[in-house]
C-alpha positions as CSV (number, residue, x, y, z in Angstrom):
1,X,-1.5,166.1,133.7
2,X,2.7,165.5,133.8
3,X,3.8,163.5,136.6
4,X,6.5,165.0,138.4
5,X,9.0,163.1,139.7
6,X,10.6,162.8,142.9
7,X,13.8,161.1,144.1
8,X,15.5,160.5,147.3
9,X,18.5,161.3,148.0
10,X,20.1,158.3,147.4
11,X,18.9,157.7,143.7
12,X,20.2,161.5,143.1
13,X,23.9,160.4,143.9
14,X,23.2,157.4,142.1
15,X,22.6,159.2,138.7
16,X,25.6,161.5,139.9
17,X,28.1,158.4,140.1
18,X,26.5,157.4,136.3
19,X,26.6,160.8,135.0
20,X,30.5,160.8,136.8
21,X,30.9,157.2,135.0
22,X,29.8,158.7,131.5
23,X,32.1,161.9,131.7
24,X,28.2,163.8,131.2
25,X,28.6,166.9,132.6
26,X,25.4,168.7,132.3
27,X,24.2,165.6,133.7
28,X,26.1,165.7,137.0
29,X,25.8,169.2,137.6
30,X,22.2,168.9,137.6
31,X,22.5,166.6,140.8
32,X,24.4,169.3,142.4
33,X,23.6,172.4,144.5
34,X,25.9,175.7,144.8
35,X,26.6,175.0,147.9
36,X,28.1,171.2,147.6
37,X,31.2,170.2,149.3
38,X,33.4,167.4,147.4
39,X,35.8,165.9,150.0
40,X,38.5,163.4,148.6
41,X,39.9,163.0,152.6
42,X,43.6,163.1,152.5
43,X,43.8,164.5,148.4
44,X,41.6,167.8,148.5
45,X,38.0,169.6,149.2
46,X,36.4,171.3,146.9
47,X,33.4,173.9,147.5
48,X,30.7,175.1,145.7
49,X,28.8,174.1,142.3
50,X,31.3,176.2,140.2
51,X,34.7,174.8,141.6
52,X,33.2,171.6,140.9
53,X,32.4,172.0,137.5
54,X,36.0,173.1,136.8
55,X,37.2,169.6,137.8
56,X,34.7,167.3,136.1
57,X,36.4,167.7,132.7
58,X,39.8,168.6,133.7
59,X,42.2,168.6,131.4
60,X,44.9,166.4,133.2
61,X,42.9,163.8,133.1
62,X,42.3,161.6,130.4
63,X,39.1,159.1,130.0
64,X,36.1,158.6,132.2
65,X,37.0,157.3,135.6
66,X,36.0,154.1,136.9
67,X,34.1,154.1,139.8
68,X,33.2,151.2,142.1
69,X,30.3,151.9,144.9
70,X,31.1,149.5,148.4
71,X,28.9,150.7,150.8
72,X,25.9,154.1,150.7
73,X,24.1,155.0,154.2
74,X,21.0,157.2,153.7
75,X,19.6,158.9,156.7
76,X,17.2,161.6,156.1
77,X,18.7,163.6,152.7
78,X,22.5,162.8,153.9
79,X,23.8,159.7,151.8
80,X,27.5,158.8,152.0
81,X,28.9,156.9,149.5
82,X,32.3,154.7,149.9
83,X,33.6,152.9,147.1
84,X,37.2,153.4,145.2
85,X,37.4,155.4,142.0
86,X,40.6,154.9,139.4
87,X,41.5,156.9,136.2
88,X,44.4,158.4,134.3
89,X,46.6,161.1,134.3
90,X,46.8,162.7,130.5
91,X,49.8,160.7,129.0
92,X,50.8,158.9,132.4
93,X,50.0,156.7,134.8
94,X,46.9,155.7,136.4
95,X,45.5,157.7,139.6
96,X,43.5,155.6,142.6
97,X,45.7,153.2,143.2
98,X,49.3,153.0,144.1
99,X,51.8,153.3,141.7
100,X,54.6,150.3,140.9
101,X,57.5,150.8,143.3
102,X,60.1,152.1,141.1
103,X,62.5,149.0,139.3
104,X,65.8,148.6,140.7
105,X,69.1,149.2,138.0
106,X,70.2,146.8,135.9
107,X,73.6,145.1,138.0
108,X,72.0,147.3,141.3
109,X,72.7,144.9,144.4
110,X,69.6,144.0,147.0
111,X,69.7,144.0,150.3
112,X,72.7,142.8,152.7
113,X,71.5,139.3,154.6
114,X,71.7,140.6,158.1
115,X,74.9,139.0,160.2
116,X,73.3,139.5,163.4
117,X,72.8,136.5,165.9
């Protein structure tokens, strides 16, 4: 007799984040259901299994991203996971973090020393 295996909720997002980690897509669509709801709070949401799997390979992107897990709560099947994630724009810059303030031109003066007493 095959054993069938079960996992909580918390191991299912945790071989999401690997599959995410690995660029496997089959793999992290299988932790998904149609109805899943991606929210990157102040970038985007994205709804449902097939808008999803448009932006697991997305072509701007170039690379697996990395992904570093800070903190998951589970409470009954909810698990939130916080954490930062960083990757690359095709041909750019890296995406996650913030970009280097722009350099100031060559023979550009800085700031005026305030005269103010």
């Amino acid at each position: 007799m095959e054993k069938t295996q079960v996992n909580t909720p918390q191991q299912v997002v945790e071989r999401y984040m690997d599959g995410f980690r690995r660029s496997d897509h089959d793999s992290i669509l299988d932790c998904l259901t149609n109805d899943i709801v991606w929210r990157i709070h102040g970038l985007r949401t994205t709804h449902g299994k097939a808008e999803f799997d448009d932006e697991i390979e997305n072509p701007a992107f170039e690379g697996s991203p990395e992904l570093a897990v800070e903190r998951t709560i589970e409470a009954d099947d909810v698990v939130v996971v916080t954490g930062t994630g960083t990757g690359r724009w095709w041909g750019t810059r890296s995406f996650g973090t913030p970009p280097a303030p722009p350099a100031a031109p060559q023979g550009a003066a800085g700031p005026r020393p305030s005269t103010s007493a």
